[in-house]
N, C-alpha and C positions, 0 to 999 in steps of 0.2 A: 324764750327757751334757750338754754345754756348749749352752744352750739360746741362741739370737740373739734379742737386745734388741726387736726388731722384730716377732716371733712371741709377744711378751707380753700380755697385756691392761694394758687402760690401767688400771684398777684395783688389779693388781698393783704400779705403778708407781705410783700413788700409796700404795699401804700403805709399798711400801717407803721414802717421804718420808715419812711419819708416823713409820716404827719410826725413821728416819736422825737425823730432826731432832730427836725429843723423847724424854722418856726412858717414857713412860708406857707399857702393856703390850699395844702393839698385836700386839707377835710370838707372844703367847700365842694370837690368834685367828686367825691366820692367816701362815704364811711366806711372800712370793712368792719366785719364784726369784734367786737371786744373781744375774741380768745386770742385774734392775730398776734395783738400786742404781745404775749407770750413768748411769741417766736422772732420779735425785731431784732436781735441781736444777729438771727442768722442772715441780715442784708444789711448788717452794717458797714459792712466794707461796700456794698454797691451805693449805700449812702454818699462816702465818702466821698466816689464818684465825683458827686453832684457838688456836693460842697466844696472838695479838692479843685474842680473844675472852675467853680466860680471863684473862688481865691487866686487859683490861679493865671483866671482872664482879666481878672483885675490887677491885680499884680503884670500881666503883662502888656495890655492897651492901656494902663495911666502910666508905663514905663518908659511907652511912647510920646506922652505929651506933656508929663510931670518929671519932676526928678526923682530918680529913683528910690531914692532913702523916703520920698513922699508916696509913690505907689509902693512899696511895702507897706507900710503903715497903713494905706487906704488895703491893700488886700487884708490883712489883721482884720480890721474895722468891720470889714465885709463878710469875713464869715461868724466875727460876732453877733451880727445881725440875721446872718441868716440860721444859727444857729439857736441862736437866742442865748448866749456865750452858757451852753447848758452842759460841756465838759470842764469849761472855766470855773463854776459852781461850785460842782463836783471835787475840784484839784484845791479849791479852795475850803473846801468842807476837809476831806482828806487831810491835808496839813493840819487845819486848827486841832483837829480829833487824834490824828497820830503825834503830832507836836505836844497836844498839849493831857491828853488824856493816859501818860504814860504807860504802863503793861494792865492797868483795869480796863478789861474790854466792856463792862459796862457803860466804861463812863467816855472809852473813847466812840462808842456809839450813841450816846446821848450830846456828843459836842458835836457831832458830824450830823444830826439832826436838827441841830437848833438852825434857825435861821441867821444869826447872828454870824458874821463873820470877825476872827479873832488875829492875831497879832500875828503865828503864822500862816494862817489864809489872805494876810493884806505882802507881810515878804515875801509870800511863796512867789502869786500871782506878778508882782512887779519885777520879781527875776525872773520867773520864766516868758512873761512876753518881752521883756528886755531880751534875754536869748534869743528868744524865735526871731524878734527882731533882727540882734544882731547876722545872726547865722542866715537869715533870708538875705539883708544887705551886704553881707561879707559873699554870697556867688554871683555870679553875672546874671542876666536877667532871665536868659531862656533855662539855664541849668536850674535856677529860684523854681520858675513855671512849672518845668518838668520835677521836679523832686518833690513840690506839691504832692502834684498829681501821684506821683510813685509811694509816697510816705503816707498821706492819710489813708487811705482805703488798707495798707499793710499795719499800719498802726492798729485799725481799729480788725483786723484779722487776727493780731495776735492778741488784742486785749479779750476777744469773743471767746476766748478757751477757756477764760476763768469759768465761764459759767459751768464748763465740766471738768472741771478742776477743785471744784471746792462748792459748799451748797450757800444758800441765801444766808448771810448773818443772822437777819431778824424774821419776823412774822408775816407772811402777806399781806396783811392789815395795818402794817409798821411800813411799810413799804411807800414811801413819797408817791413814786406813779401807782400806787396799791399794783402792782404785778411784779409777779415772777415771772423771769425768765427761763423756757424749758430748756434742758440740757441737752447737747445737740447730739443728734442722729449719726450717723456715718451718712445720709446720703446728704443733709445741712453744712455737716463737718467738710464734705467734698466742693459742695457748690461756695463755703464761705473761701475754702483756700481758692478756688478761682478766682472770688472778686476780689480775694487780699493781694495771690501772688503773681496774676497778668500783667499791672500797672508797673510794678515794679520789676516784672521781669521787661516789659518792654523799655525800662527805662534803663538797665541793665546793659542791655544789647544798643540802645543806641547810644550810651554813653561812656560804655565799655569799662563802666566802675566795677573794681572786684566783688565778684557777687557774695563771697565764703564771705566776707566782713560787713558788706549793707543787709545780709540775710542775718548774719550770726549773731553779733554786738548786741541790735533791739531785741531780738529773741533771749539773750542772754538776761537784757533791761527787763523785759516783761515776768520773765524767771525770779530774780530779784525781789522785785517788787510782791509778787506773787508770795512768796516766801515770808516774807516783809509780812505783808496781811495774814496769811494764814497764822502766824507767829502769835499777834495780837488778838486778832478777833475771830478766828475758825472761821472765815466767808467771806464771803463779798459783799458789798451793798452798790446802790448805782453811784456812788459818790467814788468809787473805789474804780472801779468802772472808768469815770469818767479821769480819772485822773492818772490811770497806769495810760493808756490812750494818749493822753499829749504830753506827758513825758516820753513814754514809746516814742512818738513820734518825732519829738526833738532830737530824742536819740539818735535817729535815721539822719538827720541835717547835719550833728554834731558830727557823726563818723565819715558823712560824706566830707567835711570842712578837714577833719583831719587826716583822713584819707590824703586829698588833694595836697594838703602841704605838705607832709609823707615825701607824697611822691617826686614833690618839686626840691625837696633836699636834696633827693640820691639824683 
């Protein structure tokens, strides 16, 4: 029996963003019901939590006994794995299908579907963890840890708006996880800016980075992009999804890198 989204518990609803976003074995302990799914996107920033957290401890216990250009790379690694590199995908779908699928939204949605990854899905992906790369080993270790922690769970707050920003590209039945995502509530809209903008305000205040520019810049990026897609294909899809998310996200690193040296001119 077809259970309503709304007769869930909120708990359920976040399991089912844990088992959605990551690959680790949360279904073993618990299934919630298939409508959940519908609603992941409203815990995706407390995802992030989890996964920022564990990049982060990685990146900072093998920074302790490795060299550090090597515990970056192993923090990378780590949340590849735990995520099951499933925004990696996505950024790499995204490219092939905007790079190569010019203003037919048809067909940029039939390359963004195909399994096949393409010419810019292989340069995209090599420049941007080169980036992340560099931008994680260009800060010192604990500012690396914490701006983790501060940038994914805001990253993926800002990328959660598309959904009510714009409706699904394709079909539900077109749809790779077959679900849509519902468009959020005011009272989901409230709980998602919590889990987006706590990490990073706490990061804020103990780091004393101008908040107008680590808040404005990625909001600015996710606008962009945003624009970018609706231009092409009237929607979102999760591939789109996943890949405004870790550009967002880089964004947050890039502004803090230039922020800092900014600051160190004057």
């Amino acid at each position: 029996m077809e259970v309503n989204i709304d007769q869930t518990h909120w708990y359920d609803r976040i399991w089912a963003a844990l088992i959605f976003f990551t690959r680790l074995p949360f279904w073993r302990l618990h299934e919630p019901p298939k409508e959940c799914y519908k609603a992941v996107v409203e815990f995706w920033p407390l995802v992030g939590w989890l996964t920022g957290g564990i990049m982060a401890a990685t990146l900072w216990l093998g920074e302790q006994v490795l060299p550090y250009s090597i515990a970056v790379l192993l923090a990378i690694m780590m949340r590849l794995l735990v995520t099951g590199a499933l925004h990696e995908d996505g950024l790499a779908d995204f490219l092939d299908g905007f790079g190569g699928g010019g203003n037919n939204r048809q067909r940029i949605l039939d390359i963004m579907k195909d399994s096949h990854i393409g010419t810019y899905g292989v340069i995209g992906l090599i420049l941007y963890v080169l980036l992340l790369y560099f931008c994680l080993q260009s800060m010192p270790p604990q500012m690396a840890a914490l701006s983790i922690l501060a940038a994914d769970p805001y990253a993926k707050m800002l990328t959660a708006q598309m959904v009510s920003m714009m409706p699904y590209a394709r079909r539900e039945e077109e749809s790779k996880a077959k679900v849509i995502y519902r468009r959020l509530t005011v009272a989901s809209g409230i709980a998602l800016a919590v889990q987006g903008l706590l990490p990073i305000g706490l990061f804020i205040w103990y780091t004393g980075t101008a908040w107008e520019t680590l808040i404005f810049i990625p909001a600015l990026v996710m606008y962009f992009l945003y624009l970018l897609i609706w231009r092409k294909i009237q929607g979102y899809t999760g591939d789109c999804c996943g890949a405004v998310c870790l550009l967002v996200e880089l964004s947050v690193y890039l502004t803090l890198i230039a922020s800092s040296t900014l600051m160190a001119q004057i």
